[in-house]
N, CA, C and O of each residue as an XYZ file, in Angstrom:
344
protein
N      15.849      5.584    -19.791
C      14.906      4.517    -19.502
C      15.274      3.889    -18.160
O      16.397      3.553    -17.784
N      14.003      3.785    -17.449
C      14.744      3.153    -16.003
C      14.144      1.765    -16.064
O      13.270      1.438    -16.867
N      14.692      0.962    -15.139
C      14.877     -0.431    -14.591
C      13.765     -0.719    -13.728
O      13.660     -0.051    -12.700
N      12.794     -1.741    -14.024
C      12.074     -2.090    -12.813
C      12.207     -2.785    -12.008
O      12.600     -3.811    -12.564
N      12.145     -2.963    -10.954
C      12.599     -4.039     -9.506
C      11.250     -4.201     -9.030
O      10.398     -3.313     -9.059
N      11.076     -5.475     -8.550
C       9.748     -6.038     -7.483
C       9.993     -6.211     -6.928
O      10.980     -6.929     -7.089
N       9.635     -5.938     -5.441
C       9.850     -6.557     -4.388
C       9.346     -7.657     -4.162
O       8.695     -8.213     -5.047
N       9.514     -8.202     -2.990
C       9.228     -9.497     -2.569
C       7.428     -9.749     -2.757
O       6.583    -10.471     -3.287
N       7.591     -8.765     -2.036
C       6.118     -8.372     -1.629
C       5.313     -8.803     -2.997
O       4.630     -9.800     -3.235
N       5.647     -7.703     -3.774
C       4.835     -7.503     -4.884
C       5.302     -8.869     -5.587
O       4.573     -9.605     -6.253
N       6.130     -8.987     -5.417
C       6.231    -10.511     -6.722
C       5.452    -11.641     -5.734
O       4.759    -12.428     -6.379
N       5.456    -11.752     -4.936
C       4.321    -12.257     -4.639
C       2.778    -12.160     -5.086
O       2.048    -13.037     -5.549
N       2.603    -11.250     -4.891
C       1.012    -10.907     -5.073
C       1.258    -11.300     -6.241
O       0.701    -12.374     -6.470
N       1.971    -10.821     -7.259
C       1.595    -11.102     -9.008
C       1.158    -12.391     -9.046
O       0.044    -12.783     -9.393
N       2.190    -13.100     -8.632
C       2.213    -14.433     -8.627
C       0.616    -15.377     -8.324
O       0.312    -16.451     -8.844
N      -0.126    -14.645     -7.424
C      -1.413    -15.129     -6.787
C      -2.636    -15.048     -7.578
O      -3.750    -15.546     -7.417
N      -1.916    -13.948     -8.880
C      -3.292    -13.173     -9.416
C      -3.564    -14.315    -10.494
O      -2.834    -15.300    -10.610
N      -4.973    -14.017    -11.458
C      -5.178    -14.777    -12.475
C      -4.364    -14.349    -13.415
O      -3.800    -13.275    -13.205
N      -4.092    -15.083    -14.700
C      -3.424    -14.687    -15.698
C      -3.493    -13.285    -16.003
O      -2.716    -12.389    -15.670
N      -4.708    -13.226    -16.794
C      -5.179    -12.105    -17.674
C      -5.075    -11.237    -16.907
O      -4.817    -10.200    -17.519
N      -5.164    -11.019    -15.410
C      -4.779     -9.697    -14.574
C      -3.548     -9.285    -14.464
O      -3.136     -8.172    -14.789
N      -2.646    -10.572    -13.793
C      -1.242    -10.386    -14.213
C      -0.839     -9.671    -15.009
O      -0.195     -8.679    -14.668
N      -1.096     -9.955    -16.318
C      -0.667     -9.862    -17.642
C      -0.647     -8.434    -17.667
O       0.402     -7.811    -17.831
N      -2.150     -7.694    -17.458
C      -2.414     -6.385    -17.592
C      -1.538     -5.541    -16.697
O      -1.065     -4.531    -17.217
N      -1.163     -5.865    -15.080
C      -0.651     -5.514    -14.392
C       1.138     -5.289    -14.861
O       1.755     -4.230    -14.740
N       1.598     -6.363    -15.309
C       3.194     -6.424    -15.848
C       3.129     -5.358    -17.276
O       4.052     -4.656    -17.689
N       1.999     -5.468    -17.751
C       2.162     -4.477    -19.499
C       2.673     -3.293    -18.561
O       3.773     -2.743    -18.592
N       1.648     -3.056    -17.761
C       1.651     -1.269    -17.479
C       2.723     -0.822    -16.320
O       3.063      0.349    -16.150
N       3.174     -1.860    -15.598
C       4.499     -1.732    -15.240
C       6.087     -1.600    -16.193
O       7.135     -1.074    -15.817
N       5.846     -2.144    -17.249
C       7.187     -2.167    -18.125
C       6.925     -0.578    -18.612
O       7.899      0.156    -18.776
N       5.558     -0.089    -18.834
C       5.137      1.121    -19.297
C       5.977      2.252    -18.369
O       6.176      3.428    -18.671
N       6.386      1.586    -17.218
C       6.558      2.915    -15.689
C       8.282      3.257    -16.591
O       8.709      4.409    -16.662
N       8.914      2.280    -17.079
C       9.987      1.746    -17.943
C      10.676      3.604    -18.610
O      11.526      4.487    -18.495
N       9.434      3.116    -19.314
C       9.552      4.307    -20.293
C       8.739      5.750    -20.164
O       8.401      6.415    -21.143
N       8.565      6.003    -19.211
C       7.679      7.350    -18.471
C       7.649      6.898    -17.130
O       6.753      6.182    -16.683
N       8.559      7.281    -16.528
C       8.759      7.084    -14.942
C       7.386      7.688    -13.809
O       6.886      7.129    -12.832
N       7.112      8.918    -14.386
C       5.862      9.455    -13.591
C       4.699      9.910    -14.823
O       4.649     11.012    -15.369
N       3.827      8.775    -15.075
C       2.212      8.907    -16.459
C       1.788     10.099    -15.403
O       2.130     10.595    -14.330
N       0.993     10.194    -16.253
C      -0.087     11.515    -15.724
C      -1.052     10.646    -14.785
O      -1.834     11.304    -14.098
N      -1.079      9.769    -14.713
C      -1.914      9.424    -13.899
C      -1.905      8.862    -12.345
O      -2.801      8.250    -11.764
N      -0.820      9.198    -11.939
C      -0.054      9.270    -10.940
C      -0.003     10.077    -10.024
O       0.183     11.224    -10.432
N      -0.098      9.968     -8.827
C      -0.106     10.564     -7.481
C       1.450     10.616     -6.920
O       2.136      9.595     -6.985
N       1.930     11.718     -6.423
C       3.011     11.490     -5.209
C       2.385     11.419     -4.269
O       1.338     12.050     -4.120
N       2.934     10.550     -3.323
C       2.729     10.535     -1.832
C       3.226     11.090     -1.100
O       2.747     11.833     -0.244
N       4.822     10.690     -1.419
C       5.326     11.086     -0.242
C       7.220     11.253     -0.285
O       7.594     10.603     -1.261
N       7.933     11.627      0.138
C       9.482     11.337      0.170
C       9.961     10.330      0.951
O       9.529     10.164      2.092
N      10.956      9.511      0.384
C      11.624      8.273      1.293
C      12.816      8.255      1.462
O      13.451      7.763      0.530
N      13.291      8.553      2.177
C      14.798      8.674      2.216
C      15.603      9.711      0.913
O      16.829      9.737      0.803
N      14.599     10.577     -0.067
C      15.275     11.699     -1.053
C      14.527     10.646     -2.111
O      14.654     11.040     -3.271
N      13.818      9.468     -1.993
C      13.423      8.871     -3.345
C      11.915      9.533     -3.061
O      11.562      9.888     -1.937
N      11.145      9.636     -4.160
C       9.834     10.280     -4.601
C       8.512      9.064     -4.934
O       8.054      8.802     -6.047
N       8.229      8.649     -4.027
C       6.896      7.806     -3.835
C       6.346      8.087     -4.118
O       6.091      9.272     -3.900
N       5.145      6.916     -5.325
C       3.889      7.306     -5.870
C       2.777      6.246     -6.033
O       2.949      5.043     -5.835
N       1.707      6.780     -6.387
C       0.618      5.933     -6.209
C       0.358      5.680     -7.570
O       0.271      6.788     -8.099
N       0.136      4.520     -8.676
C      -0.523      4.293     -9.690
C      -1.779      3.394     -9.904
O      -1.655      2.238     -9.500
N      -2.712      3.663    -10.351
C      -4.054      3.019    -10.204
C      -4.037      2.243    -11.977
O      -3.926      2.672    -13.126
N      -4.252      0.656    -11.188
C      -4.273     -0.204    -12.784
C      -5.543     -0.870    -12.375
O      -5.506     -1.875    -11.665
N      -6.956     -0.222    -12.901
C      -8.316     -0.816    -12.844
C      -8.520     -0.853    -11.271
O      -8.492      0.280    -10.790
N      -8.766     -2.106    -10.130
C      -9.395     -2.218     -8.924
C      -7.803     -2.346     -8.139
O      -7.882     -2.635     -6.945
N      -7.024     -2.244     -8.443
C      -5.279     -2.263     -7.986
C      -4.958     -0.833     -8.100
O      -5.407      0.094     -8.774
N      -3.605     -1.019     -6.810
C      -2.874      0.412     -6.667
C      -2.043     -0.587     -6.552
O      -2.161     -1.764     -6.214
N      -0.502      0.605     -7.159
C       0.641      0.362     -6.761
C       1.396      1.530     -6.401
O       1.260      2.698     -6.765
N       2.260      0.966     -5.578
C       3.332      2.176     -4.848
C       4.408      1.440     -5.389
O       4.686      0.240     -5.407
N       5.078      2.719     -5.935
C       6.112      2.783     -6.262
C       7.239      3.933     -6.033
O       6.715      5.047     -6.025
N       8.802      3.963     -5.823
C       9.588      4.450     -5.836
C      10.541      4.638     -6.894
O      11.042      3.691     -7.501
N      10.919      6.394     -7.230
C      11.277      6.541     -8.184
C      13.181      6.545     -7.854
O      13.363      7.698     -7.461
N      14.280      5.975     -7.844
C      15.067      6.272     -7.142
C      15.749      6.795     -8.920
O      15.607      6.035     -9.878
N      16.380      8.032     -9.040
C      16.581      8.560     -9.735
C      17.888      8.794    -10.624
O      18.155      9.147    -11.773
N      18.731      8.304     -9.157
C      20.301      8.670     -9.391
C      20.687      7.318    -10.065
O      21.402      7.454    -11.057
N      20.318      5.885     -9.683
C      20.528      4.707     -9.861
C      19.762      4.443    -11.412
O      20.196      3.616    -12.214
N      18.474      5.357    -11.678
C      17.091      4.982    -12.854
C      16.571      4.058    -12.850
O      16.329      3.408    -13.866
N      16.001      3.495    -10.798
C      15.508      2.076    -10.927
C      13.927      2.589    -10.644
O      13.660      3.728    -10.261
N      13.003      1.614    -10.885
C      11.521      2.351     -9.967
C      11.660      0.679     -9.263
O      11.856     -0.441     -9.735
N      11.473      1.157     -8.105
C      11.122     -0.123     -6.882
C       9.361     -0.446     -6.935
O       8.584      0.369     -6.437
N       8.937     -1.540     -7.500
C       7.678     -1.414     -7.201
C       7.995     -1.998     -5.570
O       8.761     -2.893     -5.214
N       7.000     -1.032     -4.680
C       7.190     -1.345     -3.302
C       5.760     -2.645     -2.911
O       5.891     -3.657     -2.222
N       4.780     -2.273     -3.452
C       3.776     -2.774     -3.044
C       2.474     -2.902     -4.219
O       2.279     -1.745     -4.591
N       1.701     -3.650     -4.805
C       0.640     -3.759     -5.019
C      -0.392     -4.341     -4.693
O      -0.359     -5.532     -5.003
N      -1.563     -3.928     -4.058
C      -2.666     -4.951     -3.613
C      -4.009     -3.920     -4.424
O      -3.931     -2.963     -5.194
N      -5.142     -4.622     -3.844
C      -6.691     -3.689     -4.051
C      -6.510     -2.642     -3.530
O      -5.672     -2.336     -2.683
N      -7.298     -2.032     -4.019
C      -7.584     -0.157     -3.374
C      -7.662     -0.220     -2.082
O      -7.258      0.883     -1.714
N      -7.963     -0.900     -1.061
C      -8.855     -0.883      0.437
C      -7.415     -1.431      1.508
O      -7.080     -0.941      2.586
N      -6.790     -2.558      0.779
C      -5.971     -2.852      1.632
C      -4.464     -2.731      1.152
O      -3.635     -3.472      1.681
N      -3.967     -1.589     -0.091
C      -2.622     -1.277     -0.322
C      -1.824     -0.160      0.587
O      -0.618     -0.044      0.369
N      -2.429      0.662      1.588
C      -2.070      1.066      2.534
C      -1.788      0.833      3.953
O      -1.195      1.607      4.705
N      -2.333     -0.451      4.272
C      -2.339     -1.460      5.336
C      -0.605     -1.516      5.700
O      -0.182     -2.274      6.574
């Protein structure tokens, strides 16, 4: 089972959202917990040997990093679909 970490970033944004989005957003993150890569998941890309991915929760993406050796996932970033690659 791995460990989740937020970044700054992202604990921010949570922080901005309405409850009930929040809420939905943190369930399906504790979910990354216990299935590091759902099927519904994209790789992007490699980061330094860690394995970057894209997860879609309703009108939100998140990027996340799987760092493997440690069993942490870094959420790196979550915003809307249009501006989480910015």
């Amino acid at each position: 089972m791995y460990s989740i970490e937020l970044s700054q970033r992202s604990q921010k944004f949570l922080e901005k959202l309405d409850d009930h989005i929040r809420k939905r957003i943190e369930d399906r993150l504790i979910n990354l917990g216990e299935t590091s890569i759902p099927s519904d998941t994209k790789f992007i890309c490699r980061d330094m040997g860690d394995k970057v991915f894209r997860y879609h929760i309703g009108d939100y993406r998140v990027l996340y990093k799987v760092k493997e050796r440690e069993e942490i996932i870094l959420i790196a970033k979550i915003d809307k679909r249009g501006r989480v690659y910015d």
